[in-house]
FIMI-65397 format. One line per 5 residues: number of its first residue (from 0); for each residue x, y, z of C-alpha. Coordinates in steps of 0.25 Angstrom, whole numbers, plus 2048, in hexadecimal, padded with zeros to 3 digits. Each point is the difference from the previous one (the first is absolute). Example, Ala and Ser with C-alpha at 12.3 -4.5 7.8 and 13.67 -1.06 7.14 Angstrom:
2
0	831:7EE:81F ~ 806:80E:7FE
! end
This chain:
105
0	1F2:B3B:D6A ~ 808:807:7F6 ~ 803:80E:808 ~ 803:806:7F1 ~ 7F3:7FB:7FA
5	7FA:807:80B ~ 806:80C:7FF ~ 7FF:800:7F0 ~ 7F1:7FC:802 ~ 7FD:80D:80B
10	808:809:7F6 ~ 7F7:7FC:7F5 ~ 7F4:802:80B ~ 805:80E:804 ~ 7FF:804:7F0
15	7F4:7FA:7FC ~ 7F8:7FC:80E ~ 7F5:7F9:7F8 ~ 80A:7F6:7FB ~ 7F7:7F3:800
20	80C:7F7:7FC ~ 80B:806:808 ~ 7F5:801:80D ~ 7FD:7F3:7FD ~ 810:7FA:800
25	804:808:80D ~ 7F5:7F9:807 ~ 806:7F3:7FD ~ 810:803:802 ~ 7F9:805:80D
30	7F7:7F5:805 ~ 80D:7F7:800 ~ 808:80D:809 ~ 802:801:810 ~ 7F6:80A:7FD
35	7F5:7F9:7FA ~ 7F4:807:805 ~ 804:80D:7F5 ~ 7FB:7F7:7F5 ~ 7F5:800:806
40	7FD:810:7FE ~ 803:7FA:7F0 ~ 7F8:7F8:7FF ~ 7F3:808:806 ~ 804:80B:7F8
45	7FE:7F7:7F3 ~ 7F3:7FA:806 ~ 7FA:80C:802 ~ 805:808:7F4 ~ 801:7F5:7F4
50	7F7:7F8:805 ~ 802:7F9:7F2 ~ 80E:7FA:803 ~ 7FC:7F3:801 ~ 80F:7FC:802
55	7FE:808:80E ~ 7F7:7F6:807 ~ 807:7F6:7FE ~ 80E:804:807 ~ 7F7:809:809
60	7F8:7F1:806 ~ 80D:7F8:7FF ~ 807:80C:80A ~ 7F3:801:809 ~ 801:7F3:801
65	811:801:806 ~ 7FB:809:809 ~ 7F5:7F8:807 ~ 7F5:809:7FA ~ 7F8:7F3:7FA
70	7F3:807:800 ~ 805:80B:7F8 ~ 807:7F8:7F6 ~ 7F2:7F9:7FE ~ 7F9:80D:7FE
75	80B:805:7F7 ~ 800:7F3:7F6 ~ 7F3:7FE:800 ~ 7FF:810:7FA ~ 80C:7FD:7F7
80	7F6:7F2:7FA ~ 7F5:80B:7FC ~ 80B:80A:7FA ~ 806:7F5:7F8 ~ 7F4:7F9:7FD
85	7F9:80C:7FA ~ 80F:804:7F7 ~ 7FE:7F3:7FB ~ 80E:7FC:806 ~ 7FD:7F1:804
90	80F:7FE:801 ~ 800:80B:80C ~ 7F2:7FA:805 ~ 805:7F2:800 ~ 80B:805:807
95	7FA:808:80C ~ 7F5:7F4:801 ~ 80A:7F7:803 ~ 807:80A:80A ~ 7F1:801:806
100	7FE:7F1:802 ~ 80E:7FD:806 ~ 7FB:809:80B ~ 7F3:7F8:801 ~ 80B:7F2:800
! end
């Protein structure tokens, strides 16, 4: 983790707190901290509120995934395969597919 990055990304947060990018970076630079479970609060706040950031479920199943919570990282992938599929994105719904099936593996 890069602490400037992170406090250049929650700078950029506190001016504009619907940032999807600069949310979405802190959550990674996060999820690699001694402190990974705030990039959790991230990434649910991209679910919920840009449920169309498909780059989200991705990073979002592969840190469930680290932290034990397999069956959420199923739920997650699988909704980031719909959101994917119906943007027309195969490249991100190859992707999460095959982050889906490595958990069935």
């Amino acid at each position: 983790m890069d602490n400037n990055r992170v406090q250049l990304l929650q700078e950029a947060l506190a001016a504009n707190p619907d940032d999807t990018f600069a949310r979405y970076a802190l959550a990674l630079e996060l999820s690699t901290s001694h402190q990974p479970l705030d990039a959790w609060v991230h990434f649910e706040y991209l679910l919920n509120y840009h449920p169309d950031y498909a780059a989200t479920y991705f990073q979002a199943g592969k840190f469930l995934v680290q932290q034990g919570r397999r069956h959420e990282a199923r739920r997650i992938l699988a909704k980031g395969i719909e959101v994917a599929h119906h943007q027309g994105n195969r490249h991100a719904q190859h992707e999460l597919q095959g982050a889906l099936e490595s958990l069935d593996g």
